[in-house]
N, CA, C, O and CB atoms as a CASP TS submission, in Angstrom:
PFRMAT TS
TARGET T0000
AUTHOR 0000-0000-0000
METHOD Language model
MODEL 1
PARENT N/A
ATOM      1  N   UNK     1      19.665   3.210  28.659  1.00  0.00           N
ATOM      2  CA  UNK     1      19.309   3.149  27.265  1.00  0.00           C
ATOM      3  C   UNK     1      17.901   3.709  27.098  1.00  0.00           C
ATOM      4  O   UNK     1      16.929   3.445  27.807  1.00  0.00           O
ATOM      5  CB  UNK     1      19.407   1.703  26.730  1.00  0.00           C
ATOM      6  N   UNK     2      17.950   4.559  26.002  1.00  0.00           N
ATOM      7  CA  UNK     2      16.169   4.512  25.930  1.00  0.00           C
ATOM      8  C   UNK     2      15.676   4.620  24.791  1.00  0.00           C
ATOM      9  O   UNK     2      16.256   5.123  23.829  1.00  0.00           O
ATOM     10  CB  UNK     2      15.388   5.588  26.630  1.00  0.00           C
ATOM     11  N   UNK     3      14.138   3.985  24.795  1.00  0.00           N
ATOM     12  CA  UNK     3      13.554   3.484  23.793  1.00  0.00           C
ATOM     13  C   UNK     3      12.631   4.059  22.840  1.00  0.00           C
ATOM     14  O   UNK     3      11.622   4.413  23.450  1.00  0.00           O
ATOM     15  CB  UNK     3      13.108   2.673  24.204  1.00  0.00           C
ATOM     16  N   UNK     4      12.547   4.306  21.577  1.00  0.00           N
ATOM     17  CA  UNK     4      10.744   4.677  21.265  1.00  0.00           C
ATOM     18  C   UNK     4      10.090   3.360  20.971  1.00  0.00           C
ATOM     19  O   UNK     4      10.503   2.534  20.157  1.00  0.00           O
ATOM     20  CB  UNK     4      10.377   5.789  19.721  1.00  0.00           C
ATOM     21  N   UNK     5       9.255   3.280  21.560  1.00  0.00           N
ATOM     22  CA  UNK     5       8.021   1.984  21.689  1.00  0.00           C
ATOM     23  C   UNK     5       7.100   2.736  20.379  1.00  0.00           C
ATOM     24  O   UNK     5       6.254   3.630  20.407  1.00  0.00           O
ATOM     25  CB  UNK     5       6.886   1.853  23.708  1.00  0.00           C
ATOM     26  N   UNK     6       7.599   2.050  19.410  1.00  0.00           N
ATOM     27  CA  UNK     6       6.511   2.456  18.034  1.00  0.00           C
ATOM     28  C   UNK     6       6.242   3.822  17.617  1.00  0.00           C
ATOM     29  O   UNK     6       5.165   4.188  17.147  1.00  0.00           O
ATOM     30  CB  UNK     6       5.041   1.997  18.280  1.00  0.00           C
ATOM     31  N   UNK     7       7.130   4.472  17.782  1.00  0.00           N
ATOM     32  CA  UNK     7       6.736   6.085  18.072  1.00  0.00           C
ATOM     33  C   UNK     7       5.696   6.732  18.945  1.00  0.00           C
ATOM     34  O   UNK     7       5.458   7.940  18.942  1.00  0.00           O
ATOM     35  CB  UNK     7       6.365   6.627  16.937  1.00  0.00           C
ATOM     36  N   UNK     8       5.260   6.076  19.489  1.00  0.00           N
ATOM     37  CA  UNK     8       3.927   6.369  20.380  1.00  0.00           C
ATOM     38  C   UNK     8       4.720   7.069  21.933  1.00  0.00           C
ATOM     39  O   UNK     8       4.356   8.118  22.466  1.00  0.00           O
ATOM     40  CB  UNK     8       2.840   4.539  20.727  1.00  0.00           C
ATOM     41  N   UNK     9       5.557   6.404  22.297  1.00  0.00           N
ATOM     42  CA  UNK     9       6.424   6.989  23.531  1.00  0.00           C
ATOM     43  C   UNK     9       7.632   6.853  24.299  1.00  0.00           C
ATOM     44  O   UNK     9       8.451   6.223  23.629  1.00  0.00           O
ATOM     45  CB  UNK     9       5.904   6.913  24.298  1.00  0.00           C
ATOM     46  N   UNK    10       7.890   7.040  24.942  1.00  0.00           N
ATOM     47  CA  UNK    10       9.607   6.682  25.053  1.00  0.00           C
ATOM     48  C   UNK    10       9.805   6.234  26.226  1.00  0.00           C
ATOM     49  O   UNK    10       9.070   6.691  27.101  1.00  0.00           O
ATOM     50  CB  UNK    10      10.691   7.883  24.890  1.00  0.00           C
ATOM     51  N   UNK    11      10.933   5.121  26.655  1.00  0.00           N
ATOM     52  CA  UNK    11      11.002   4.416  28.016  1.00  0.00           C
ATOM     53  C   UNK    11      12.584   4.343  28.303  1.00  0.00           C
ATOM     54  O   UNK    11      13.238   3.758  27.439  1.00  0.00           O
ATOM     55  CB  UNK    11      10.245   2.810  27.987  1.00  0.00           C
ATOM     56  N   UNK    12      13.024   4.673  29.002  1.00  0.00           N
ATOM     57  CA  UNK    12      14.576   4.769  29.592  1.00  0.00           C
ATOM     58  C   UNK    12      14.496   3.828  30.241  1.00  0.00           C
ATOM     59  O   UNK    12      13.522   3.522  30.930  1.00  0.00           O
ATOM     60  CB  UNK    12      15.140   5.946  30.423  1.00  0.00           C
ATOM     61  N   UNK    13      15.727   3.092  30.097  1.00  0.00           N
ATOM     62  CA  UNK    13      16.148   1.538  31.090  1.00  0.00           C
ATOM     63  C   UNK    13      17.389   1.741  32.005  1.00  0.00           C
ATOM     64  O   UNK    13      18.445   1.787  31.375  1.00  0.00           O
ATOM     65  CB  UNK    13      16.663   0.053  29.987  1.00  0.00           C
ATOM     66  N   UNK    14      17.446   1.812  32.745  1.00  0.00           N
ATOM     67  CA  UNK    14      18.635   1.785  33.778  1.00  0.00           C
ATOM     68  C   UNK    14      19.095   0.695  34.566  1.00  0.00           C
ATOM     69  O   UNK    14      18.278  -0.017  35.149  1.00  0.00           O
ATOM     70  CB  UNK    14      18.419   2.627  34.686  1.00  0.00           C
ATOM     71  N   UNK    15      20.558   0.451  34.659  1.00  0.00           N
ATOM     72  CA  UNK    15      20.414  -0.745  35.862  1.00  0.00           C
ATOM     73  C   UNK    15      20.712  -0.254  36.884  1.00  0.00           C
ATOM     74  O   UNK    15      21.473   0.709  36.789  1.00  0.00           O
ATOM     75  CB  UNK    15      21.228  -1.985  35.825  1.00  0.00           C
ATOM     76  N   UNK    16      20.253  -0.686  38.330  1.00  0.00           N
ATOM     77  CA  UNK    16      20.821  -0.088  39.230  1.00  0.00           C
ATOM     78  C   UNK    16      20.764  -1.349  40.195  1.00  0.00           C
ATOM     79  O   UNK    16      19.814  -2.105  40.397  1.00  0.00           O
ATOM     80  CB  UNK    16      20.176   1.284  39.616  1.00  0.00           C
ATOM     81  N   UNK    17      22.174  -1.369  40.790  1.00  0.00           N
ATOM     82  CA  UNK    17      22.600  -2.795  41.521  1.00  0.00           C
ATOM     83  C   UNK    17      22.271  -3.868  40.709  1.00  0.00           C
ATOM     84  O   UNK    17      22.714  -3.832  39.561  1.00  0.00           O
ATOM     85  CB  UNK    17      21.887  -3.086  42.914  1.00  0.00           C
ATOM     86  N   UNK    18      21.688  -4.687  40.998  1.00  0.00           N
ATOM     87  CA  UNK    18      21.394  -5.748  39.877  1.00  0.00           C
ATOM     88  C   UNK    18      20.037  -6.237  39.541  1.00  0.00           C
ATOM     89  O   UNK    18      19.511  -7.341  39.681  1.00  0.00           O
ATOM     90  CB  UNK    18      22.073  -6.914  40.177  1.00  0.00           C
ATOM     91  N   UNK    19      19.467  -4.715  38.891  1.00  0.00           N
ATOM     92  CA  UNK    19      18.040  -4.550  38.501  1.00  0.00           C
ATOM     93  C   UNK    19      18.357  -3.661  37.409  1.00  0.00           C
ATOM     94  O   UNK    19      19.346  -2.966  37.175  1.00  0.00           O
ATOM     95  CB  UNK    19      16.961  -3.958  39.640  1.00  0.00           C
ATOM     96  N   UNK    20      16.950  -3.914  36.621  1.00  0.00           N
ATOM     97  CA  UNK    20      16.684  -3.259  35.754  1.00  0.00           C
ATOM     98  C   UNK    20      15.447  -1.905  36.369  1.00  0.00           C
ATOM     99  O   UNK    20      14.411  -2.054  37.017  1.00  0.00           O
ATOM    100  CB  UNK    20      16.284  -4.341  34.666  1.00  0.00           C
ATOM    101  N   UNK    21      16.049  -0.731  35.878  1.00  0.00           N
ATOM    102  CA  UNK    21      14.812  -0.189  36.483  1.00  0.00           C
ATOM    103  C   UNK    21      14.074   0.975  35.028  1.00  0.00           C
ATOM    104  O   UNK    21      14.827   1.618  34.297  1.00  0.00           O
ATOM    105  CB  UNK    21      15.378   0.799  38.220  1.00  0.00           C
ATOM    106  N   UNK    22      12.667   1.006  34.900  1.00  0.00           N
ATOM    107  CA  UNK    22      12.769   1.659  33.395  1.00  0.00           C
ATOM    108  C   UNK    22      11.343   3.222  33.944  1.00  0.00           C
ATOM    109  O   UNK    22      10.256   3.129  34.515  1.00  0.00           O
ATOM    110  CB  UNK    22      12.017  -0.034  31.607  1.00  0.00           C
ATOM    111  N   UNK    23      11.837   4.014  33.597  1.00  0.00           N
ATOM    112  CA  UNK    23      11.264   5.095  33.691  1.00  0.00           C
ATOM    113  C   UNK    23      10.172   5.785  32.034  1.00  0.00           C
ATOM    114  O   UNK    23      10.730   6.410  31.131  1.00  0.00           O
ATOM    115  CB  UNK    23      12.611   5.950  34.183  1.00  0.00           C
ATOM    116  N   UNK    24       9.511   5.645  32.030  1.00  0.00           N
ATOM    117  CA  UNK    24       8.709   6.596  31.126  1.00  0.00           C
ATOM    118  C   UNK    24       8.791   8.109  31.037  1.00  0.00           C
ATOM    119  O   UNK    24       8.644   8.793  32.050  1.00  0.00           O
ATOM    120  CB  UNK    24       7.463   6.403  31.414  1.00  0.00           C
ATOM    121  N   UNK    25       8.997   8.585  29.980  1.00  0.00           N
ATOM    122  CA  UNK    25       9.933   9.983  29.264  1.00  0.00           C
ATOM    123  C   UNK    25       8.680  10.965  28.694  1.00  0.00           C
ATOM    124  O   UNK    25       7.885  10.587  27.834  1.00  0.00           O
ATOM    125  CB  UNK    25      11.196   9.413  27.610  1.00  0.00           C
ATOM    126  N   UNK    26       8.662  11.827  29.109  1.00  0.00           N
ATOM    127  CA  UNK    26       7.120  12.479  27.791  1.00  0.00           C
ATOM    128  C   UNK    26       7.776  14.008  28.747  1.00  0.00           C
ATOM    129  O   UNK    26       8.104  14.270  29.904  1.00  0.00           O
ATOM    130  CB  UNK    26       4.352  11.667  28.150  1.00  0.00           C
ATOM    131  N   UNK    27       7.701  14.652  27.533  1.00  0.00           N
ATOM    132  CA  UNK    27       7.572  16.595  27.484  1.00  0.00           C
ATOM    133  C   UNK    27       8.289  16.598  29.081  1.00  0.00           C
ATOM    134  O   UNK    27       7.684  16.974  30.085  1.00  0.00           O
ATOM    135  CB  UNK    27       5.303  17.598  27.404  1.00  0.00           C
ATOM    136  N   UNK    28       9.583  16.137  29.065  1.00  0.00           N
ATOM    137  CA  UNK    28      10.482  16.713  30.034  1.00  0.00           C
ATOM    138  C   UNK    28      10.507  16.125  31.781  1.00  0.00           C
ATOM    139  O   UNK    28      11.092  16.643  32.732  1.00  0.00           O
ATOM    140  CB  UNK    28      10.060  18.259  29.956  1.00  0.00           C
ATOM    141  N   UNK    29       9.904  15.246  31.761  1.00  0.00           N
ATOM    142  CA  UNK    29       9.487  14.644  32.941  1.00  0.00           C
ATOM    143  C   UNK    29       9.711  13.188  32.516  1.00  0.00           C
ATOM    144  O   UNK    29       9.669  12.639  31.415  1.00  0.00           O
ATOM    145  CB  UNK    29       7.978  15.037  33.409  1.00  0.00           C
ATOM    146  N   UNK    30      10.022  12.643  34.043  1.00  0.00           N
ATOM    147  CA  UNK    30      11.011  11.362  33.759  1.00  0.00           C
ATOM    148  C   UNK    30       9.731  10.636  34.652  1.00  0.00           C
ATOM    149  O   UNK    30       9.553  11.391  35.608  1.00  0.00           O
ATOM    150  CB  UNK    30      13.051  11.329  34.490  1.00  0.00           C
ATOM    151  N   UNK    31       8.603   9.293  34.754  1.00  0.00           N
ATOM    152  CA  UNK    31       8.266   8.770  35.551  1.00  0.00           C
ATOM    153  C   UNK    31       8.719   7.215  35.693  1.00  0.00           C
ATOM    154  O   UNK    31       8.460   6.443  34.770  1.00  0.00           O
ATOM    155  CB  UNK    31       7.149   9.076  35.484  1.00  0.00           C
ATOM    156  N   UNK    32       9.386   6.768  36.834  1.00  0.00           N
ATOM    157  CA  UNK    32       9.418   5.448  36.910  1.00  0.00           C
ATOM    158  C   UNK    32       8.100   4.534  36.705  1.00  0.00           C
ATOM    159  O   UNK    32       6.940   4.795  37.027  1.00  0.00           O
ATOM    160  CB  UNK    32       9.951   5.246  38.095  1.00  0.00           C
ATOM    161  N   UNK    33       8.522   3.609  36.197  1.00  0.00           N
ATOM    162  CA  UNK    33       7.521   2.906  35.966  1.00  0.00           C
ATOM    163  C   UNK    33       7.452   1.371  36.554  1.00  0.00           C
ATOM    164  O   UNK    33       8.230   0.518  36.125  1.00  0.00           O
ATOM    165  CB  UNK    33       7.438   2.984  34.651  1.00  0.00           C
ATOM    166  N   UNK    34       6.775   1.165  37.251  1.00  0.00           N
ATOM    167  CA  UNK    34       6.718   0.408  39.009  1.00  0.00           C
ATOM    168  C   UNK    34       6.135  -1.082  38.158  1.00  0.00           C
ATOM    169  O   UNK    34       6.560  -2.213  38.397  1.00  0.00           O
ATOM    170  CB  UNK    34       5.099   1.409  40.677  1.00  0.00           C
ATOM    171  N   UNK    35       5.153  -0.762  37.210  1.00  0.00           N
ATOM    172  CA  UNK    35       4.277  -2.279  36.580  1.00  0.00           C
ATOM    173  C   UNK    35       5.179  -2.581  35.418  1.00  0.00           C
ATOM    174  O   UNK    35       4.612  -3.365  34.656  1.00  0.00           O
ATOM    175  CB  UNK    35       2.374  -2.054  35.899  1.00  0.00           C
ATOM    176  N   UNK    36       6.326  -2.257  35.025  1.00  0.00           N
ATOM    177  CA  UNK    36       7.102  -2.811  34.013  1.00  0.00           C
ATOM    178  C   UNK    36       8.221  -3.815  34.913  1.00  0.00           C
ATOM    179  O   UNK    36       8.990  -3.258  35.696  1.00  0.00           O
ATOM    180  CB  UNK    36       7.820  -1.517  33.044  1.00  0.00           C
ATOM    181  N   UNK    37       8.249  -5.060  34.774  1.00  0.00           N
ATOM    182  CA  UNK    37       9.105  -5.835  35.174  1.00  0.00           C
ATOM    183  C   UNK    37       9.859  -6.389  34.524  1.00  0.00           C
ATOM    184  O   UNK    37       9.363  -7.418  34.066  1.00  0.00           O
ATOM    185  CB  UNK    37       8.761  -6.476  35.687  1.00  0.00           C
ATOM    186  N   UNK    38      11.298  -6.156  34.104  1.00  0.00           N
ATOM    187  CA  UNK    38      12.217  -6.465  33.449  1.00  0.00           C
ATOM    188  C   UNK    38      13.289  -7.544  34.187  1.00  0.00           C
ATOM    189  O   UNK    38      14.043  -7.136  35.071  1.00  0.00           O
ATOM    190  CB  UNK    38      12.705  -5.252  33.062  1.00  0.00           C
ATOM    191  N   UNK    39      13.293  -8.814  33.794  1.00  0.00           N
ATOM    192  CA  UNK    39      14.110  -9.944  34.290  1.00  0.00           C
ATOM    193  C   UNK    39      15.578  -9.099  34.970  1.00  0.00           C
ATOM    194  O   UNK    39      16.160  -8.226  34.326  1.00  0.00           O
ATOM    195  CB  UNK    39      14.472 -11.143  32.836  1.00  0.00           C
ATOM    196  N   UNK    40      16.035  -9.563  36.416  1.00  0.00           N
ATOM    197  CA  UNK    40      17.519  -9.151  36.135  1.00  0.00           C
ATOM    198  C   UNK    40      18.536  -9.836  35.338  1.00  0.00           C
ATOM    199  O   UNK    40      19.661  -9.433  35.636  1.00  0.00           O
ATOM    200  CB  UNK    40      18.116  -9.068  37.244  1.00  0.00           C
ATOM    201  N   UNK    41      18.531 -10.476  34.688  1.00  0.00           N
ATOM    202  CA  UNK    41      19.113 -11.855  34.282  1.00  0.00           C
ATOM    203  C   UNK    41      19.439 -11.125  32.734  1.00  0.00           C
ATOM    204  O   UNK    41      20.471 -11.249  32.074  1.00  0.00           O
ATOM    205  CB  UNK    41      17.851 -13.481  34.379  1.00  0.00           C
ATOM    206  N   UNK    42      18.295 -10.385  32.417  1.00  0.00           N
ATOM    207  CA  UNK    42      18.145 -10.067  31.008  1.00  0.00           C
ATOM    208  C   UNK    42      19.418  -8.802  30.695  1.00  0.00           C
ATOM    209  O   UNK    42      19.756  -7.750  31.237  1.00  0.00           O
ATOM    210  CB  UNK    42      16.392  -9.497  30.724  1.00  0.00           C
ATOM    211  N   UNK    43      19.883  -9.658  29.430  1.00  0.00           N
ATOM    212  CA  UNK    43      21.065  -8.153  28.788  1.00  0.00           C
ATOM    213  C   UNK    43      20.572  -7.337  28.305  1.00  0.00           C
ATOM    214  O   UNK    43      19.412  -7.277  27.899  1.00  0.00           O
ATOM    215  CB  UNK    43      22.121  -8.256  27.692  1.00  0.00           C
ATOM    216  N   UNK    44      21.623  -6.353  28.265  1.00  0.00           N
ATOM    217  CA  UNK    44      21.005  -5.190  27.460  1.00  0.00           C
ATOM    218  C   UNK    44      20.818  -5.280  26.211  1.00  0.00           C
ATOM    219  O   UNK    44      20.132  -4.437  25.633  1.00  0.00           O
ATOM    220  CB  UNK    44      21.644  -4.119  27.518  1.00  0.00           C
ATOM    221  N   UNK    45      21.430  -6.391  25.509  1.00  0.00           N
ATOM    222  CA  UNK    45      21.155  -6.579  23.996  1.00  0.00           C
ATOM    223  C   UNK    45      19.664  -6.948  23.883  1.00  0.00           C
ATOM    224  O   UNK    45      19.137  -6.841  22.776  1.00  0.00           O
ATOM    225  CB  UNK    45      22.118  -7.784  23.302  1.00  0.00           C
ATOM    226  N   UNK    46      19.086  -7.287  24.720  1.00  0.00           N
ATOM    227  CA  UNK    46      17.824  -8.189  24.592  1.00  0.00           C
ATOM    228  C   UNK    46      16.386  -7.361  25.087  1.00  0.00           C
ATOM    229  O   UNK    46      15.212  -7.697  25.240  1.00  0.00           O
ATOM    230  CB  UNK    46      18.083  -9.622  25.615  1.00  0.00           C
ATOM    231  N   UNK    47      17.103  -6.195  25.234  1.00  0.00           N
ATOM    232  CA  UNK    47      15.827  -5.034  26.296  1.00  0.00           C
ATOM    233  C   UNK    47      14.949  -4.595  24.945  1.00  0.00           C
ATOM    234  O   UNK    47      13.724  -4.708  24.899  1.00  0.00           O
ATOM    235  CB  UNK    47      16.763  -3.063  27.363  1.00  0.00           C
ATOM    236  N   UNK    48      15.648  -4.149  24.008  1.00  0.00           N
ATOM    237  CA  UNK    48      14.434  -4.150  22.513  1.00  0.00           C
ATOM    238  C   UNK    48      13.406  -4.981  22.554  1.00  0.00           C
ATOM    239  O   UNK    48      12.227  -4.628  22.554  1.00  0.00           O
ATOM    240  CB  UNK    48      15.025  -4.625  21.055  1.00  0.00           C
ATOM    241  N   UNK    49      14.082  -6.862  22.612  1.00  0.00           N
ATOM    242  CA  UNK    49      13.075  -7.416  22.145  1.00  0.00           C
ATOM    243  C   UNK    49      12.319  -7.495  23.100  1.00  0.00           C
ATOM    244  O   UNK    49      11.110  -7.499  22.871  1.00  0.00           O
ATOM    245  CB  UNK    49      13.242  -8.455  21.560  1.00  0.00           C
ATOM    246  N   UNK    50      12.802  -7.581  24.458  1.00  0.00           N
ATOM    247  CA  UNK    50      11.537  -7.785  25.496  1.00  0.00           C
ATOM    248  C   UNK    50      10.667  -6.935  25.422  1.00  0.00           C
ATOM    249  O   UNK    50       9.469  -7.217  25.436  1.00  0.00           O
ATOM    250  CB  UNK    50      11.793  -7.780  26.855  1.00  0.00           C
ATOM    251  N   UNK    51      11.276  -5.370  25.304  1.00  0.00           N
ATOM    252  CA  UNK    51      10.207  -4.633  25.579  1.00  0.00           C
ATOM    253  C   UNK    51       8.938  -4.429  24.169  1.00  0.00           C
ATOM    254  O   UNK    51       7.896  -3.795  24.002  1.00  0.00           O
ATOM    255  CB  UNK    51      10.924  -3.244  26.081  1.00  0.00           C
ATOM    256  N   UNK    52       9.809  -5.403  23.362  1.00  0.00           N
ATOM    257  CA  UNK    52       8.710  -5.280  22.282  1.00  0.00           C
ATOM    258  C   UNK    52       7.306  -6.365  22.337  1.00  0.00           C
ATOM    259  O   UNK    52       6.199  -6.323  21.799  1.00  0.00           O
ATOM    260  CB  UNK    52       9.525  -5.541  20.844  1.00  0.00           C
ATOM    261  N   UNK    53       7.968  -7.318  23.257  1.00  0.00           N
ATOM    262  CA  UNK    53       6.953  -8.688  23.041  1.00  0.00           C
ATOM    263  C   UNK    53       5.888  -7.898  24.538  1.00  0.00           C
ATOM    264  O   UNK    53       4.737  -8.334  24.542  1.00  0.00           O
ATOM    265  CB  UNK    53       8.049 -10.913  23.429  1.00  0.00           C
ATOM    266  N   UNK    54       6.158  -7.001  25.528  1.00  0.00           N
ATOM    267  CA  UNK    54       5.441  -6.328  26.264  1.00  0.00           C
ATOM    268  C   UNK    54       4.281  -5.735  25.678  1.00  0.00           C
ATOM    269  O   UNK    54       3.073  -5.968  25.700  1.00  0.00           O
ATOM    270  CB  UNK    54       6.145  -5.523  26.792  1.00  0.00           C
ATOM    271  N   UNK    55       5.303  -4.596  24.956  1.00  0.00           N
ATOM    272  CA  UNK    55       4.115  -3.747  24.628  1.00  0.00           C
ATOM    273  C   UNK    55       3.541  -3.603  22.822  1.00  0.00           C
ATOM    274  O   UNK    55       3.342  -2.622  22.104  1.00  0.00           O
ATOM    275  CB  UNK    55       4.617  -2.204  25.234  1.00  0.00           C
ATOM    276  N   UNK    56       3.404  -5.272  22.568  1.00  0.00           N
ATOM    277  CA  UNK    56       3.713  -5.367  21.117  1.00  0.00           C
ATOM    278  C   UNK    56       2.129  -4.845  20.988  1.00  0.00           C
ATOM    279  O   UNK    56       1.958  -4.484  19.824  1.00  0.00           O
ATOM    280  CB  UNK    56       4.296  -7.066  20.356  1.00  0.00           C
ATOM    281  N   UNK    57       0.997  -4.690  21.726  1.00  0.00           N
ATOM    282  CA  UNK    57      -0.182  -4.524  21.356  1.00  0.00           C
ATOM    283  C   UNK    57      -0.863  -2.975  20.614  1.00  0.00           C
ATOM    284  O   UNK    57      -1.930  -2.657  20.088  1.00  0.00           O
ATOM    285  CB  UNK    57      -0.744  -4.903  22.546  1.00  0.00           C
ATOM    286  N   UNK    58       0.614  -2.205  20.977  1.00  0.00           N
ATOM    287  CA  UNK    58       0.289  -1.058  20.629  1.00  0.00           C
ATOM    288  C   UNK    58       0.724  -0.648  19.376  1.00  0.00           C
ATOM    289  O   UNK    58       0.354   0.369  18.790  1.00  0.00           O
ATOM    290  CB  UNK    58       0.625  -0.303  21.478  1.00  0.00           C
ATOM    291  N   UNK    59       1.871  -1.834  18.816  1.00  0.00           N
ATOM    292  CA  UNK    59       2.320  -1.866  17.026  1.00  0.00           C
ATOM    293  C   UNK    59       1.293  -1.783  16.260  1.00  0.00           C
ATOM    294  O   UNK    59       0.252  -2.239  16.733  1.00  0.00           O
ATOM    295  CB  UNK    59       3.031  -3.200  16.421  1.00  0.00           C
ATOM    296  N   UNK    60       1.253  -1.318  15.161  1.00  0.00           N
ATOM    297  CA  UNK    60       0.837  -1.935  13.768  1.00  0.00           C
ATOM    298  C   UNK    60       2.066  -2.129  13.269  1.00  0.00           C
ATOM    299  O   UNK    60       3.210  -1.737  13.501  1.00  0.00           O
ATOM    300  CB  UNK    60      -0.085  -1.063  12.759  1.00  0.00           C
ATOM    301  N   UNK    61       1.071  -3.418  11.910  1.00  0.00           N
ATOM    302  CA  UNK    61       1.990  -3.824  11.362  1.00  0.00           C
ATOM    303  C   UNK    61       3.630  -3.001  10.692  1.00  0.00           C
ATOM    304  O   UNK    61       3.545  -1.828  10.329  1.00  0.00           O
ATOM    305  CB  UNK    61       1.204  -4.334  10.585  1.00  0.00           C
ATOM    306  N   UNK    62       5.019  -3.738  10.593  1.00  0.00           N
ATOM    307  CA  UNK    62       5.812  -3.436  10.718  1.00  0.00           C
ATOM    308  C   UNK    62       6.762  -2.105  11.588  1.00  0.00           C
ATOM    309  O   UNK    62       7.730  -1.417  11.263  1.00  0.00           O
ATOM    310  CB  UNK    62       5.693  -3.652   9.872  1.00  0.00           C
ATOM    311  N   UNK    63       6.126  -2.174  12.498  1.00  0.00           N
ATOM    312  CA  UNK    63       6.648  -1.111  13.517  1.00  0.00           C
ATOM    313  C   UNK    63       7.314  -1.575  14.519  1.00  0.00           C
ATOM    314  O   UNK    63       6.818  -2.505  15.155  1.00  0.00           O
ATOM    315  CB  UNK    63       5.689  -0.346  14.107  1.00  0.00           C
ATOM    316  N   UNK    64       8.511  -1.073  14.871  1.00  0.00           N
ATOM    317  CA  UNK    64       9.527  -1.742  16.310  1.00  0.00           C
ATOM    318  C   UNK    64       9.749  -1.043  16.923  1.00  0.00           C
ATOM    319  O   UNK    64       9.823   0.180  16.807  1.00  0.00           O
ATOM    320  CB  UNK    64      10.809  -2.322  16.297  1.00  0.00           C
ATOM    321  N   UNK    65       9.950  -1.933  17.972  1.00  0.00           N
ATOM    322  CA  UNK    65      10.772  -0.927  19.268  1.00  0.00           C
ATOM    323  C   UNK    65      11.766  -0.766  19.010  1.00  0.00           C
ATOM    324  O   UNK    65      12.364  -1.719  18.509  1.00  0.00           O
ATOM    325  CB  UNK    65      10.975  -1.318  20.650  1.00  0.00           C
ATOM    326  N   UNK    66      12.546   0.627  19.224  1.00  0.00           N
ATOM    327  CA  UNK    66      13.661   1.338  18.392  1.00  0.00           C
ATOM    328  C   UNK    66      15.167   1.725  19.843  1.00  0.00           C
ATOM    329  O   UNK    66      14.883   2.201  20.942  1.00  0.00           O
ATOM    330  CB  UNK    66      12.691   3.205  17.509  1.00  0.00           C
ATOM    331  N   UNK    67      16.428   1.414  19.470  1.00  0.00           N
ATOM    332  CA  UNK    67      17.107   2.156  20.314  1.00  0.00           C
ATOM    333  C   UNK    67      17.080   3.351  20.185  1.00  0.00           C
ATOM    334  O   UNK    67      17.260   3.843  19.071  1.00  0.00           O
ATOM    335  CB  UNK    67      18.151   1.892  20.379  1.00  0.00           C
ATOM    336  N   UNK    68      16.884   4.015  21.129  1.00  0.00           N
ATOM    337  CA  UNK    68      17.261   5.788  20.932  1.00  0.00           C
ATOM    338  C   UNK    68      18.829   6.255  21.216  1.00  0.00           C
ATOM    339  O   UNK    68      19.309   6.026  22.327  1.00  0.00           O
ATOM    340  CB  UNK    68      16.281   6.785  22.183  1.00  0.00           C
ATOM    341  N   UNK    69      19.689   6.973  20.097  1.00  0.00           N
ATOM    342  CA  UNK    69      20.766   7.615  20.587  1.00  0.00           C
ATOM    343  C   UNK    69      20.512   8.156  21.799  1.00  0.00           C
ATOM    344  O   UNK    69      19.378   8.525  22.103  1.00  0.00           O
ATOM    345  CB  UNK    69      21.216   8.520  19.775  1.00  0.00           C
ATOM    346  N   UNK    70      21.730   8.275  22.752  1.00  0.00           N
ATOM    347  CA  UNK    70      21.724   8.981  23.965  1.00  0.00           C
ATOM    348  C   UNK    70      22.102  10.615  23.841  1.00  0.00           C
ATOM    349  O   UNK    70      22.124  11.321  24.849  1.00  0.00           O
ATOM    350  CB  UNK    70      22.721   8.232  24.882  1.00  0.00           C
TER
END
């Protein structure tokens, strides 16, 4: 799945075995991202809000973390 975090940038979530693993997206280059720790436990319905209460510092007011079509 992947995300825009407030329009500011974009984060792809993958599971692989029974992890979450989430990569950071910018101008064509994919980087994993090693300091994002996503529960394995956690659904995919729920990866919005987590990743919003993460990186809520970079919102202003009324701005969300968004699903991105694939």
């Amino acid at each position: 799945m992947k995300f825009s975090i407030y329009g500011r940038f974009q984060i792809e979530v993958r599971r692989v075995n029974d992890s979450w693993v989430a990569y950071r997206s910018e101008l064509g280059k994919r980087n994993q991202l090693d300091e994002l720790v996503i529960p394995p436990d956690l659904i995919e319905q729920e990866l919005a809000t987590y990743l919003d209460d993460i990186f809520h510092e970079f919102s202003k007011h009324g701005e969300n973390v968004e699903v991105m079509p694939d």
